[in-house]
BAKE-669406 format. One line per field, with one value per atom (N, C-alpha, C, O): residue in three letters; atom name; x, y, z. Coordinates in Angstrom, 1 decimal. Layout:
residu = [ALA / ...]
atome = [CA / ...]
east = [X / ...]
north = [Y / ...]
up = [Z / ...]
//
This chain:
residu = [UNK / UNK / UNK / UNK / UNK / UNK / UNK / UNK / UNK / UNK / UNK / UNK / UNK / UNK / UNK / UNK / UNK / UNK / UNK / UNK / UNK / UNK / UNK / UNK / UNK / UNK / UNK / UNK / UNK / UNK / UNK / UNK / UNK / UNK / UNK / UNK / UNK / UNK / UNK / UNK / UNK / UNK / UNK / UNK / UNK / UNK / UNK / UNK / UNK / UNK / UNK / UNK / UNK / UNK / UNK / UNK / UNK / UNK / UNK / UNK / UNK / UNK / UNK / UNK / UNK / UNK / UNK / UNK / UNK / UNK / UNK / UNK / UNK / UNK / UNK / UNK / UNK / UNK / UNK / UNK / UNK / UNK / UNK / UNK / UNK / UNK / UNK / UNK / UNK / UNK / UNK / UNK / UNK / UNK / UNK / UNK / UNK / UNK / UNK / UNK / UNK / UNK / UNK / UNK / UNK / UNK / UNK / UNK / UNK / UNK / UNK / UNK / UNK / UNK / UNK / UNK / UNK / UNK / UNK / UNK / UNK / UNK / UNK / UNK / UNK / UNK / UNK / UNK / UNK / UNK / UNK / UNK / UNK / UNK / UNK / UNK / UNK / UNK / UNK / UNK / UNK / UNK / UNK / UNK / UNK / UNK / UNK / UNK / UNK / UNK / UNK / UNK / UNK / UNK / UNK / UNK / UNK / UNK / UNK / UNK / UNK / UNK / UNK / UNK / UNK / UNK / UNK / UNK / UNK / UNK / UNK / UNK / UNK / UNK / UNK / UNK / UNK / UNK / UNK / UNK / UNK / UNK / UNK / UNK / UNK / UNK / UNK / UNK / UNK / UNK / UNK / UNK / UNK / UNK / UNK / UNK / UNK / UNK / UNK / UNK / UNK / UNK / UNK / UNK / UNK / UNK / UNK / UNK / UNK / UNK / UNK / UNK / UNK / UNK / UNK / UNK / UNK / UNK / UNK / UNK / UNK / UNK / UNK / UNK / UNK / UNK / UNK / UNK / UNK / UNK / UNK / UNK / UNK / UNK / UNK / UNK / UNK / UNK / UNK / UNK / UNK / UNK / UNK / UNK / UNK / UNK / UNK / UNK / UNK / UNK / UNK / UNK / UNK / UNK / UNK / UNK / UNK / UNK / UNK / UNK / UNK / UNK / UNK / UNK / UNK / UNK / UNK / UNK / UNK / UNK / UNK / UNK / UNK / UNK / UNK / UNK / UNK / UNK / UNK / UNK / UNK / UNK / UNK / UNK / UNK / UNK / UNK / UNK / UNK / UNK / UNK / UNK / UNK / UNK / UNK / UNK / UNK / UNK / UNK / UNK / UNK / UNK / UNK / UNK / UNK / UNK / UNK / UNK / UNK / UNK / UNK / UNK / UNK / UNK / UNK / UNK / UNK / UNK / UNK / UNK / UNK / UNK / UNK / UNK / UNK / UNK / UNK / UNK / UNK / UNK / UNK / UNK / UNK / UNK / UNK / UNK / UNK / UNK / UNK / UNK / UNK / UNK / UNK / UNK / UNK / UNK / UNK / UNK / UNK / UNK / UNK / UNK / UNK / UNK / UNK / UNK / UNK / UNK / UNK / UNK / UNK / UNK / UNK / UNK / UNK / UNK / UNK / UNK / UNK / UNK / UNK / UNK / UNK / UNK / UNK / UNK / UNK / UNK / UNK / UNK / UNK / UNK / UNK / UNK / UNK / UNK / UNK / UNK / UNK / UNK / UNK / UNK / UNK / UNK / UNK / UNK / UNK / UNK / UNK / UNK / UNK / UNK / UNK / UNK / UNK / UNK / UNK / UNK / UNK / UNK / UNK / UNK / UNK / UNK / UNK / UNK / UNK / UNK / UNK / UNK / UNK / UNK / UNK / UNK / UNK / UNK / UNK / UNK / UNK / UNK / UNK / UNK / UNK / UNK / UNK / UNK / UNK / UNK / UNK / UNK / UNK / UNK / UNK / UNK / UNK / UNK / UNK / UNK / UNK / UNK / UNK / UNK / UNK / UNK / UNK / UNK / UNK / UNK / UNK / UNK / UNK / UNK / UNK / UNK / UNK / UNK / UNK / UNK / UNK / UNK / UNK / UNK / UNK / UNK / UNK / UNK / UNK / UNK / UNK / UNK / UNK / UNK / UNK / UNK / UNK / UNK / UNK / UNK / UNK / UNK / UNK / UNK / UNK / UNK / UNK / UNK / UNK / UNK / UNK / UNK / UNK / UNK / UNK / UNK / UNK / UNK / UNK / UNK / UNK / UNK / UNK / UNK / UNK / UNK / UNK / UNK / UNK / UNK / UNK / UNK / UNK / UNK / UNK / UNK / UNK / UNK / UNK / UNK / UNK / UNK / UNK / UNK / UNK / UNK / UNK / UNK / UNK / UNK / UNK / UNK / UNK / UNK / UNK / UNK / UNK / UNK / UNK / UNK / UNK / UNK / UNK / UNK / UNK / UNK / UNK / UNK / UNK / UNK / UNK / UNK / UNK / UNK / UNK / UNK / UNK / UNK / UNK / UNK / UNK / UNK / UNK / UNK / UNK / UNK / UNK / UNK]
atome = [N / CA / C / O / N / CA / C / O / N / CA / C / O / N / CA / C / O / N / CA / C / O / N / CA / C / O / N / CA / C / O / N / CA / C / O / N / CA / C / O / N / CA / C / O / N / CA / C / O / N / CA / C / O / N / CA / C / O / N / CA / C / O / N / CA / C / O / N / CA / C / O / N / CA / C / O / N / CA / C / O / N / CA / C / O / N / CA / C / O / N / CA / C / O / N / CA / C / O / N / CA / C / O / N / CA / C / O / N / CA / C / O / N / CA / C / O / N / CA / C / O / N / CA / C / O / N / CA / C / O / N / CA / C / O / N / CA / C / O / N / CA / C / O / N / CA / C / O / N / CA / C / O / N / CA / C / O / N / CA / C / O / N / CA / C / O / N / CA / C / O / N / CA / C / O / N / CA / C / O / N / CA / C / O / N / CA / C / O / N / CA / C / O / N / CA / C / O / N / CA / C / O / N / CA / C / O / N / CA / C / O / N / CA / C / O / N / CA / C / O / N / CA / C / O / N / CA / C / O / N / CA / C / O / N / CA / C / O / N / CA / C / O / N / CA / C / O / N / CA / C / O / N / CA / C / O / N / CA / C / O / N / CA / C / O / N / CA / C / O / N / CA / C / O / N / CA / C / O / N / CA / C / O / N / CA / C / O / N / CA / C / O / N / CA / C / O / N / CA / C / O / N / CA / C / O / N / CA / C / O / N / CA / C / O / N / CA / C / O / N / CA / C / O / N / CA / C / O / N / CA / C / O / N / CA / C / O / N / CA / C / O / N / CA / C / O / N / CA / C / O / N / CA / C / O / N / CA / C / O / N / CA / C / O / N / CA / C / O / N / CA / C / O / N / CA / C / O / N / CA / C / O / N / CA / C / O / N / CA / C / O / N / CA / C / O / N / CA / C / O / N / CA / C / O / N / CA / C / O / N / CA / C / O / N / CA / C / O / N / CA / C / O / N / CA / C / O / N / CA / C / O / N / CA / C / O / N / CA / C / O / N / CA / C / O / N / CA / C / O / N / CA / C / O / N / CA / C / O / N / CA / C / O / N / CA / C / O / N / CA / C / O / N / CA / C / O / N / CA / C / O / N / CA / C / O / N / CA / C / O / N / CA / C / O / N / CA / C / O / N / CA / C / O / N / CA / C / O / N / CA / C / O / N / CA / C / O / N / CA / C / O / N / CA / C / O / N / CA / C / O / N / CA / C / O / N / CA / C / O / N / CA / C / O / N / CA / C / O / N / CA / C / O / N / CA / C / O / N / CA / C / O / N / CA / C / O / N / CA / C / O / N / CA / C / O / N / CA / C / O / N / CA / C / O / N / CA / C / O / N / CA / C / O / N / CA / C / O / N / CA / C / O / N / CA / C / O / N / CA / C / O / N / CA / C / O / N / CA / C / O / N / CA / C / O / N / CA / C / O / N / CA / C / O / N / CA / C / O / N / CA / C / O / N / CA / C / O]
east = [-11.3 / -11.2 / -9.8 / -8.9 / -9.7 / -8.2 / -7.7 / -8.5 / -6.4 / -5.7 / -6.0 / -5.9 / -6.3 / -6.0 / -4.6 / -3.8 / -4.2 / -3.5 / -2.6 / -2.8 / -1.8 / -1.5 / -0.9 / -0.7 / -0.5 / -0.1 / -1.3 / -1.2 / -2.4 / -3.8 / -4.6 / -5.0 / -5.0 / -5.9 / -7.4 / -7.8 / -7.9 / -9.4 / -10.2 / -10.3 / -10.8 / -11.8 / -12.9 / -13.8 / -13.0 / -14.3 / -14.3 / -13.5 / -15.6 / -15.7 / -15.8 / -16.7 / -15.2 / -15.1 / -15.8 / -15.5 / -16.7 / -17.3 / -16.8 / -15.9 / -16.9 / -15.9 / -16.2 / -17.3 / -15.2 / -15.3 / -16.3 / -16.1 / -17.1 / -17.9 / -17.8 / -18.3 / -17.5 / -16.7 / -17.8 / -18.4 / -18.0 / -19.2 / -18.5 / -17.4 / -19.8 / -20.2 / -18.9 / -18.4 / -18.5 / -17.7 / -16.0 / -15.0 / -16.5 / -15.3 / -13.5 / -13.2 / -12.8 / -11.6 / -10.9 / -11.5 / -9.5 / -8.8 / -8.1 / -7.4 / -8.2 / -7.6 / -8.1 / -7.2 / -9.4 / -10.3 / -9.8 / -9.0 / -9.9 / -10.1 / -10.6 / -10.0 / -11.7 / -12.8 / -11.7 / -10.9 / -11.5 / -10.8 / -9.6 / -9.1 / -8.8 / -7.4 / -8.2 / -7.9 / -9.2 / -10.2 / -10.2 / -9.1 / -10.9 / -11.2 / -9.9 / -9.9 / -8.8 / -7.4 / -6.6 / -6.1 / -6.9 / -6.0 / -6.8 / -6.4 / -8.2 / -8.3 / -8.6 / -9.0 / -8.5 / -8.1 / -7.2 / -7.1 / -5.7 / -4.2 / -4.6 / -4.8 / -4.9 / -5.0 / -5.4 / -4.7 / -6.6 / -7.3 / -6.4 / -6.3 / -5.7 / -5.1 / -3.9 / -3.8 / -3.1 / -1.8 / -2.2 / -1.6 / -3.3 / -3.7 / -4.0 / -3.5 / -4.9 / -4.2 / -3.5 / -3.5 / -2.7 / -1.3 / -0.5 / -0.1 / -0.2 / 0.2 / -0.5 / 0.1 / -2.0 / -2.8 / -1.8 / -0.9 / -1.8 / -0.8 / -0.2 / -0.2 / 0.7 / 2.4 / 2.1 / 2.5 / 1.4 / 1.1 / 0.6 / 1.0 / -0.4 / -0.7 / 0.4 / 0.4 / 1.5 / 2.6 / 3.1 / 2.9 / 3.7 / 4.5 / 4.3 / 5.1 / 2.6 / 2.5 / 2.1 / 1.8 / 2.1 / 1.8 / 3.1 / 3.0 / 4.3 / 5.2 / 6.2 / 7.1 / 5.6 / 5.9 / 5.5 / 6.2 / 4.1 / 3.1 / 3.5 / 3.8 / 3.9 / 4.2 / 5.9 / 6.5 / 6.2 / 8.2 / 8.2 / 7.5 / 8.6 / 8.8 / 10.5 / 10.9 / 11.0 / 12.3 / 11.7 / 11.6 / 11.5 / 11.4 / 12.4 / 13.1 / 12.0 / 13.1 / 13.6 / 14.6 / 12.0 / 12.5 / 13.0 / 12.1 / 14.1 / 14.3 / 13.3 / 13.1 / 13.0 / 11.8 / 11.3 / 11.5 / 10.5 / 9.4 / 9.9 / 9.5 / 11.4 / 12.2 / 11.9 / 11.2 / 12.6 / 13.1 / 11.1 / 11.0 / 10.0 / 8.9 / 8.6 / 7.9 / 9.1 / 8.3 / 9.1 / 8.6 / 10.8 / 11.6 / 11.0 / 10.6 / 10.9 / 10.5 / 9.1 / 9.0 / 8.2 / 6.9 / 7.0 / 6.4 / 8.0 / 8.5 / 9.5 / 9.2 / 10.1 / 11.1 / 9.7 / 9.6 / 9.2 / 8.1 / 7.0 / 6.8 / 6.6 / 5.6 / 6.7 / 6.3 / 8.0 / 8.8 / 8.7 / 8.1 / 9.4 / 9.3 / 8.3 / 8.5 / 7.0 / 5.3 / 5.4 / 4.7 / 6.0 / 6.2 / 7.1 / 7.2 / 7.9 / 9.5 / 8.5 / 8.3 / 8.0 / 6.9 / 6.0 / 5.9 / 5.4 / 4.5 / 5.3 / 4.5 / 6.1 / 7.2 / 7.3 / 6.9 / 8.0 / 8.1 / 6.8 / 7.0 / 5.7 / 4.3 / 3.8 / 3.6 / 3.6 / 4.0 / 4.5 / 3.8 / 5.9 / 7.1 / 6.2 / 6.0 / 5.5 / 4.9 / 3.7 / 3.5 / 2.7 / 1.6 / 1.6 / 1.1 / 2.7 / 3.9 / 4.0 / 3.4 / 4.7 / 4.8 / 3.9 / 3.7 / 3.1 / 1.8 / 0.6 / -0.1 / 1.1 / -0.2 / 1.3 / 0.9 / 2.2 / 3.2 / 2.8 / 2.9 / 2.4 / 2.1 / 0.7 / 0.8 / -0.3 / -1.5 / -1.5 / -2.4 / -0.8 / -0.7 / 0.0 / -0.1 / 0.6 / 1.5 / 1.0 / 1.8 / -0.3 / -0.9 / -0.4 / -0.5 / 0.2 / 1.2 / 0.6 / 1.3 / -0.1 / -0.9 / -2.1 / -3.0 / -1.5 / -2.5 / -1.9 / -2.3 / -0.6 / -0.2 / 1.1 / 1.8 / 1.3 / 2.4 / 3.9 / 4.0 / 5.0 / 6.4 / 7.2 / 8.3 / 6.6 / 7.7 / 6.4 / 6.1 / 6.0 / 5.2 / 4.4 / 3.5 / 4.3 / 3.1 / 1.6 / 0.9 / 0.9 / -0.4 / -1.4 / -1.3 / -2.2 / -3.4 / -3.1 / -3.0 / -2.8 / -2.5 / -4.4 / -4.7 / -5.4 / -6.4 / -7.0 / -6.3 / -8.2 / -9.5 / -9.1 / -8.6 / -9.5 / -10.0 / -8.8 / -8.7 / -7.6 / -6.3 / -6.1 / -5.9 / -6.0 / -5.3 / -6.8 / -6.6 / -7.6 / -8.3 / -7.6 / -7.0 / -7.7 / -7.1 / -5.8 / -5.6 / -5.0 / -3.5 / -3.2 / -2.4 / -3.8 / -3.8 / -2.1 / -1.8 / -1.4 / 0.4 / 1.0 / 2.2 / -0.1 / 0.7 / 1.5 / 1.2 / 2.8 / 3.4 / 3.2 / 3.4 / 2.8 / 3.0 / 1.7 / 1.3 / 1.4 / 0.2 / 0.4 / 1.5 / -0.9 / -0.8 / 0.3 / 0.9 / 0.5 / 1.5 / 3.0 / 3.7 / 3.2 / 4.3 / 4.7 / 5.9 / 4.0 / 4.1 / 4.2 / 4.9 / 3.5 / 3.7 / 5.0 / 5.7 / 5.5 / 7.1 / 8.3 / 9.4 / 7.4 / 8.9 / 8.5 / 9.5 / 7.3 / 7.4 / 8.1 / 8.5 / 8.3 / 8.7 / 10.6 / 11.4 / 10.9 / 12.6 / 13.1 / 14.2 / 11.9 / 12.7 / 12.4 / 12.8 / 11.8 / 12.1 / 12.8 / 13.4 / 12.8 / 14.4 / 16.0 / 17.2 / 15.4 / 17.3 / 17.3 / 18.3 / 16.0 / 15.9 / 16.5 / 16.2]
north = [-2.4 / -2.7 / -2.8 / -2.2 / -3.7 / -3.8 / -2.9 / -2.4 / -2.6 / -1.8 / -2.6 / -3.8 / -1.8 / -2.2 / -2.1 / -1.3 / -3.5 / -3.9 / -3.2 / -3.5 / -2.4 / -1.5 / -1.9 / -1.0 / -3.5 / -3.9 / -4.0 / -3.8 / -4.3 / -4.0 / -3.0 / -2.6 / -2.5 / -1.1 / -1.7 / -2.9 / -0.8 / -1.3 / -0.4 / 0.8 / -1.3 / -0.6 / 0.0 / 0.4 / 0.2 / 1.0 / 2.7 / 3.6 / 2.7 / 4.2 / 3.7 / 4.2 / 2.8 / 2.5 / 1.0 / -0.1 / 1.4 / -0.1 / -0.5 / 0.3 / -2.0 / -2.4 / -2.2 / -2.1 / -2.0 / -1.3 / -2.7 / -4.0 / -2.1 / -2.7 / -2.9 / -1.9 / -3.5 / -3.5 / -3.1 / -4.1 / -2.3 / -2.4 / -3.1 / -3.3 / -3.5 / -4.7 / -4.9 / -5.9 / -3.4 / -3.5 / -3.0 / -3.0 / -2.5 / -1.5 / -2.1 / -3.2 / -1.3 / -2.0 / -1.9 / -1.4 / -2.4 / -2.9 / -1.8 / -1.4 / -1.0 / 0.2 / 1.6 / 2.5 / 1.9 / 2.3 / 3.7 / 3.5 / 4.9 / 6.2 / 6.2 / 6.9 / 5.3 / 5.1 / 4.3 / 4.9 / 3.3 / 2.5 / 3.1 / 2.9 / 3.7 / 4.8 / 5.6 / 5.6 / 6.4 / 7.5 / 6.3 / 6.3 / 5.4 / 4.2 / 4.1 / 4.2 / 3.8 / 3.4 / 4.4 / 4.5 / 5.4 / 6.8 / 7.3 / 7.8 / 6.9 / 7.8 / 6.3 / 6.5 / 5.6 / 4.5 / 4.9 / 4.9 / 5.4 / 5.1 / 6.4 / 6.0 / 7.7 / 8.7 / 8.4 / 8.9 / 7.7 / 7.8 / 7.2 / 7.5 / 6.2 / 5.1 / 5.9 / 5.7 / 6.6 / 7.6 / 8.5 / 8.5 / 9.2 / 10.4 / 9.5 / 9.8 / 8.3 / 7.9 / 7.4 / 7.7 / 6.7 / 6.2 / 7.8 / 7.6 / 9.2 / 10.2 / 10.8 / 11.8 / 10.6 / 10.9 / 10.1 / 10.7 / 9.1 / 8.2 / 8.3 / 8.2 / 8.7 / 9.4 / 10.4 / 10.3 / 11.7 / 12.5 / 12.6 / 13.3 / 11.5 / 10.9 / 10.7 / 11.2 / 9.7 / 8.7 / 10.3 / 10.6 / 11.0 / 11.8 / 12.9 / 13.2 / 13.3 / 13.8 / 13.2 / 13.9 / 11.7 / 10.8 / 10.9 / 11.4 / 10.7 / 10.5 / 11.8 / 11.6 / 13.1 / 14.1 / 14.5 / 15.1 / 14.1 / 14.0 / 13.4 / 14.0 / 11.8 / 10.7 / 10.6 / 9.7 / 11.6 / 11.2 / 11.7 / 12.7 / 11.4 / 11.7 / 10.7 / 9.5 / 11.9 / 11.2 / 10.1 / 10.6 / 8.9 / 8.0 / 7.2 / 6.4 / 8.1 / 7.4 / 6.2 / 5.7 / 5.7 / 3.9 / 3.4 / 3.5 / 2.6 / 2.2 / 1.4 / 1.6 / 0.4 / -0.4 / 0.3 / 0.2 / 1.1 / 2.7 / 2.9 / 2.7 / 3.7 / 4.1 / 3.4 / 3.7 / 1.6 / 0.3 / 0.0 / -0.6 / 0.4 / 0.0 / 1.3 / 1.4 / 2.2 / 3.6 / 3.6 / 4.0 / 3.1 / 3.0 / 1.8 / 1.8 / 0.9 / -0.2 / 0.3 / 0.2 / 0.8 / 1.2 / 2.1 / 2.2 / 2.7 / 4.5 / 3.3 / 3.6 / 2.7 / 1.5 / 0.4 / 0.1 / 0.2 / -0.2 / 0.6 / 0.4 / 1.5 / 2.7 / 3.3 / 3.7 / 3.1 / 3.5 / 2.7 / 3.0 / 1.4 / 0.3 / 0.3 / 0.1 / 0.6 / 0.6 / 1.6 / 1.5 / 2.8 / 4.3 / 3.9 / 4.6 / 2.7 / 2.9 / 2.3 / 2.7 / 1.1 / 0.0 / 1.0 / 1.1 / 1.7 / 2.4 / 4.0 / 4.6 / 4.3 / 4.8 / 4.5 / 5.1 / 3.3 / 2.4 / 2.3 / 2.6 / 1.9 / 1.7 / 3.3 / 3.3 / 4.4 / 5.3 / 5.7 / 6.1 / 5.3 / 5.0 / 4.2 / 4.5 / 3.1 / 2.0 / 2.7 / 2.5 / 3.8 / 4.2 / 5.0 / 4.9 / 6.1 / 7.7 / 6.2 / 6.3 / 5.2 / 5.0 / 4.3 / 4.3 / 3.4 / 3.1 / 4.4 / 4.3 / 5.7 / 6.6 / 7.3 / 8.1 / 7.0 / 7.6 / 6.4 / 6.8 / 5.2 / 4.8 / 4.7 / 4.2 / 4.9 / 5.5 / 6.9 / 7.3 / 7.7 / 8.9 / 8.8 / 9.5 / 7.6 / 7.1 / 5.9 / 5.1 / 5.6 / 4.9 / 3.6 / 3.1 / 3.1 / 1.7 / 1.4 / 0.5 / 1.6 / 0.6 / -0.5 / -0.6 / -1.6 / -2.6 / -4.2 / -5.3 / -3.4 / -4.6 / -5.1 / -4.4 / -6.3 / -6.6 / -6.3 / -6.0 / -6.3 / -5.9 / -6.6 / -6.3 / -7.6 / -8.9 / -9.2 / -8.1 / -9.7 / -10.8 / -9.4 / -9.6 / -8.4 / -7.3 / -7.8 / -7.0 / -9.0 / -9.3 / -7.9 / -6.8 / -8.5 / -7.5 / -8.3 / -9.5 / -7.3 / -7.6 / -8.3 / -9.3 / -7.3 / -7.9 / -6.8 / -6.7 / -6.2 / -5.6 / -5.6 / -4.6 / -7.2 / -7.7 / -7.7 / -7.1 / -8.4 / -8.3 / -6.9 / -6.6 / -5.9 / -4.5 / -4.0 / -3.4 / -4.5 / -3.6 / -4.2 / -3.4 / -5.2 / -6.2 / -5.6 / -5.2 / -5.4 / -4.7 / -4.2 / -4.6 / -2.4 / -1.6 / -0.8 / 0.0 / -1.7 / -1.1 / -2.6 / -2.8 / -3.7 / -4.9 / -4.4 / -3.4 / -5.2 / -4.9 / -6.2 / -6.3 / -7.2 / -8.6 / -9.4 / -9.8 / -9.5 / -10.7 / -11.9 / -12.5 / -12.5 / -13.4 / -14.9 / -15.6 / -15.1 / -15.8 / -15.5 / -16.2 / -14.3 / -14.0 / -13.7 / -13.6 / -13.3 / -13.1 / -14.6 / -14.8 / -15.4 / -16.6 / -17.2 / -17.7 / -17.3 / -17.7 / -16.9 / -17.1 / -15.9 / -15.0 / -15.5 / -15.9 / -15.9 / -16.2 / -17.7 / -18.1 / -18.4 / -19.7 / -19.6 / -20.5 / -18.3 / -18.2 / -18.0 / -18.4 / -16.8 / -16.5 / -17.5 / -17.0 / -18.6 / -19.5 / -20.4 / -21.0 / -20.9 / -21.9 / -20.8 / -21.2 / -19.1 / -18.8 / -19.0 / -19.6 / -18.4 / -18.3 / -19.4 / -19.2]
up = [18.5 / 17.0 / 16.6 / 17.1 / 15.7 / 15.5 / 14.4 / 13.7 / 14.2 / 13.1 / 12.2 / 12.3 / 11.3 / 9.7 / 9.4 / 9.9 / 8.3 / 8.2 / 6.7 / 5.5 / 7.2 / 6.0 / 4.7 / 3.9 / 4.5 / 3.4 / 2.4 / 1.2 / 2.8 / 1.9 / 1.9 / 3.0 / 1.0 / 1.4 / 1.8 / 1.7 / 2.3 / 2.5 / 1.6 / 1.6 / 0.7 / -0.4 / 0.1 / -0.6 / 1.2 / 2.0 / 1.5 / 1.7 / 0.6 / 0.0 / -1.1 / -1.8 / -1.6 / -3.0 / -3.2 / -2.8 / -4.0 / -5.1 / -5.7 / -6.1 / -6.3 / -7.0 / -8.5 / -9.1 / -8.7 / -10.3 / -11.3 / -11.2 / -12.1 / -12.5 / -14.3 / -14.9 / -14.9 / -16.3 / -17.6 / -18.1 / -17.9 / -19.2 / -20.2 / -20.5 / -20.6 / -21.8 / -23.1 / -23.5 / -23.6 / -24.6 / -24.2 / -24.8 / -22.5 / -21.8 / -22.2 / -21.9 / -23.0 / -22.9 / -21.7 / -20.7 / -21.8 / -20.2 / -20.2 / -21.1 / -19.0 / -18.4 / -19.0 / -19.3 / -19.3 / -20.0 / -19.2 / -18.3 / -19.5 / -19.1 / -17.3 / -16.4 / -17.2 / -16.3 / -15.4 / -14.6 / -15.4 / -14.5 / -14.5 / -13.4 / -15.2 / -14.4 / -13.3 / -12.1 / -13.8 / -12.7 / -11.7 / -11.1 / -11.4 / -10.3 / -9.1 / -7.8 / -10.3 / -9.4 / -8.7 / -7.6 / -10.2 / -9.2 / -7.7 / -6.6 / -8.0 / -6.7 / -5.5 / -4.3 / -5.8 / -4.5 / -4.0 / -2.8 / -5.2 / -4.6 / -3.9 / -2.8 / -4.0 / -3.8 / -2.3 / -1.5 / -1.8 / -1.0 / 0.1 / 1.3 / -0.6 / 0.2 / 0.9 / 2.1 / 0.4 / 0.4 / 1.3 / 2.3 / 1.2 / 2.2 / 3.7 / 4.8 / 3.6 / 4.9 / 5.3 / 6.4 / 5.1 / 5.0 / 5.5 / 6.7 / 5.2 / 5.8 / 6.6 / 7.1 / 7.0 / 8.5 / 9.1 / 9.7 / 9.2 / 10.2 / 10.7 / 11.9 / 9.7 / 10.1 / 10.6 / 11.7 / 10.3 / 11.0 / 12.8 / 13.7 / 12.9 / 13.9 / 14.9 / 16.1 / 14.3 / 14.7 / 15.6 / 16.8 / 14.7 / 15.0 / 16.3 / 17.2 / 16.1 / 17.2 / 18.6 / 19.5 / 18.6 / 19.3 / 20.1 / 21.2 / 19.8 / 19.9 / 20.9 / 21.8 / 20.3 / 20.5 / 22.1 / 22.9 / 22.2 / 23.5 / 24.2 / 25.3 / 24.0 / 24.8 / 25.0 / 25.6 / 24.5 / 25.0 / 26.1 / 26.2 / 27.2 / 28.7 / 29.1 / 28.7 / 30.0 / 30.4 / 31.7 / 32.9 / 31.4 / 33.1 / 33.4 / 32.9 / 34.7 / 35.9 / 35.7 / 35.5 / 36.0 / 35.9 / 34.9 / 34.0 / 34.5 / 33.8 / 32.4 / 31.3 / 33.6 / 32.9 / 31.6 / 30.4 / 32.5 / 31.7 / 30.4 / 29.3 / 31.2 / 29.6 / 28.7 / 27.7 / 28.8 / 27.6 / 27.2 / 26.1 / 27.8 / 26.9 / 26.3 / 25.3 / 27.0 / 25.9 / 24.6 / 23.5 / 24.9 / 23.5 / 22.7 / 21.6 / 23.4 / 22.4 / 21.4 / 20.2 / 22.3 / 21.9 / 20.5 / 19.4 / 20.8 / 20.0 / 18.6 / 17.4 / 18.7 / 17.9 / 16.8 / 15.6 / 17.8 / 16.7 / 15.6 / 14.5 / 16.5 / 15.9 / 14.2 / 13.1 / 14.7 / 13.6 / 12.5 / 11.4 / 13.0 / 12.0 / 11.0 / 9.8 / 11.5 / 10.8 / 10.3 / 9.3 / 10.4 / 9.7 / 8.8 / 7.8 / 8.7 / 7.7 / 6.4 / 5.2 / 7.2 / 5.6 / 5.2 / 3.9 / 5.9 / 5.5 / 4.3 / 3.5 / 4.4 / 3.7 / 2.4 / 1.3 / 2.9 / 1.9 / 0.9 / -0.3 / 1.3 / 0.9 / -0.1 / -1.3 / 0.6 / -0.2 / -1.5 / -2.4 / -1.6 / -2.9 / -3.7 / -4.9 / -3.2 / -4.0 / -4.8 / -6.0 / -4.0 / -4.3 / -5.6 / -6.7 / -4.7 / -6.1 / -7.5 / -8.6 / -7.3 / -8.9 / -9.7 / -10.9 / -8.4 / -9.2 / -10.5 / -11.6 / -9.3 / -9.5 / -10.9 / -11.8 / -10.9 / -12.1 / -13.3 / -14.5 / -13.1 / -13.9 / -14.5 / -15.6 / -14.3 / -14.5 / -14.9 / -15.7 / -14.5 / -15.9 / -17.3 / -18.3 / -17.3 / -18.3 / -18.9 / -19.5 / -18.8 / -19.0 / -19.5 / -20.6 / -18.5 / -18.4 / -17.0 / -16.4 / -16.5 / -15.0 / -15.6 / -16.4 / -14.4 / -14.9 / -15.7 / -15.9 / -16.2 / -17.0 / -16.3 / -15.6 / -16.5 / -15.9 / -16.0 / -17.1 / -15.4 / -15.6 / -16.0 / -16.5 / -15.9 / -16.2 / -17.5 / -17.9 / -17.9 / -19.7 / -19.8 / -20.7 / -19.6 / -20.2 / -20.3 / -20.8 / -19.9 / -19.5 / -18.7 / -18.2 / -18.8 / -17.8 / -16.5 / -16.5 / -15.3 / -14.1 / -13.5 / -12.7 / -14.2 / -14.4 / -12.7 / -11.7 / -12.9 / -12.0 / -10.7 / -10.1 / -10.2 / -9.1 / -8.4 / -7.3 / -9.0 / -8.4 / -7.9 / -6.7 / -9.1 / -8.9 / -7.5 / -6.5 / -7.9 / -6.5 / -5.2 / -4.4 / -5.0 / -4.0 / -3.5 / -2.3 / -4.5 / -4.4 / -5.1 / -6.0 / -5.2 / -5.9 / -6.8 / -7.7 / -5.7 / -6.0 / -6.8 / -7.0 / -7.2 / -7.8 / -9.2 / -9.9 / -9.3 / -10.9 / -11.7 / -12.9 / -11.0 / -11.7 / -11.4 / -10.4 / -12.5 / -12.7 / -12.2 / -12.4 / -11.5 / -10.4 / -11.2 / -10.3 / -12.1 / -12.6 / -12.2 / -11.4 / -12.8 / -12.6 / -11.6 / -11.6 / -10.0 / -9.1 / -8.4 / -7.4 / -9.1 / -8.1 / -8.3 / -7.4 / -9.7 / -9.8 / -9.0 / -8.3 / -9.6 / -8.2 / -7.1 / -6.5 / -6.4 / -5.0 / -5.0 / -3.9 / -5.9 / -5.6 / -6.0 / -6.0 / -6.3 / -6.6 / -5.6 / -5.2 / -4.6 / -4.0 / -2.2 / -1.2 / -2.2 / -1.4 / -1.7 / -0.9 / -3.4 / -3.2 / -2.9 / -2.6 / -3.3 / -2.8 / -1.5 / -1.0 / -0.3 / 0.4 / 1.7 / 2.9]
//
């Protein structure tokens, strides 16, 4: 089975939030929904690391052979890399879930719009509404 791909969470455990009839946008209900996605999502995101770490711990061995050494470093060089985004990804989760007690989740950073449901389930750490997210993606391939 392949890894799950840690820049998206996987909504498994969770239904998709379902909107009642008169529900306003970011209702009491849908902070409850998000926080405990990010929640869910964060706790594994640090099984991982936990994982990583004692994987690492098990598997460091001094070898002889050269070779051996340069793939167990490379192996151990990568496993990091995925620990640094995943880090990183964390920081993203802490301010998402700081902004849902502050009840400023959901709306955009840049125009203040509704980031909108489907998106935020999709990508529960989004700050910018699929608009505003697409212009930044197109600034930053003409700086690029």
């Amino acid at each position: 089975m392949a890894q799950a791909n840690t820049s998206q969470i996987s909504t498994r455990g969770f239904e998709p939030y379902r909107i009642g009839p008169d529900e306003d946008y970011m209702s009491p209900e849908q902070e409850t929904h998000f926080r405990e996605i990010l929640i869910a999502w964060k706790q594994s995101l640090m099984e991982e690391v936990d994982r990583t770490v004692h994987h690492m711990q098990d598997e460091a061995t001094n070898f002889p052979d050269p070779n051996d050494r340069a793939t167990q470093e490379s192996e151990f060089s990568l496993e990091l890399r995925t620990r640094d985004r995943e880090r990183k990804l964390i920081k993203k989760i802490d301010e998402a879930l700081v902004r849902i007690s502050e009840h400023e989740y959901g709306y955009c950073e840049a125009c203040g719009v509704e980031i909108g449901i489907r998106r935020l389930e999709a990508r529960p750490t989004a700050t910018l509404c699929i608009d505003c997210k697409t212009l930044d993606e197109i600034r930053e391939r003409q700086r690029g």
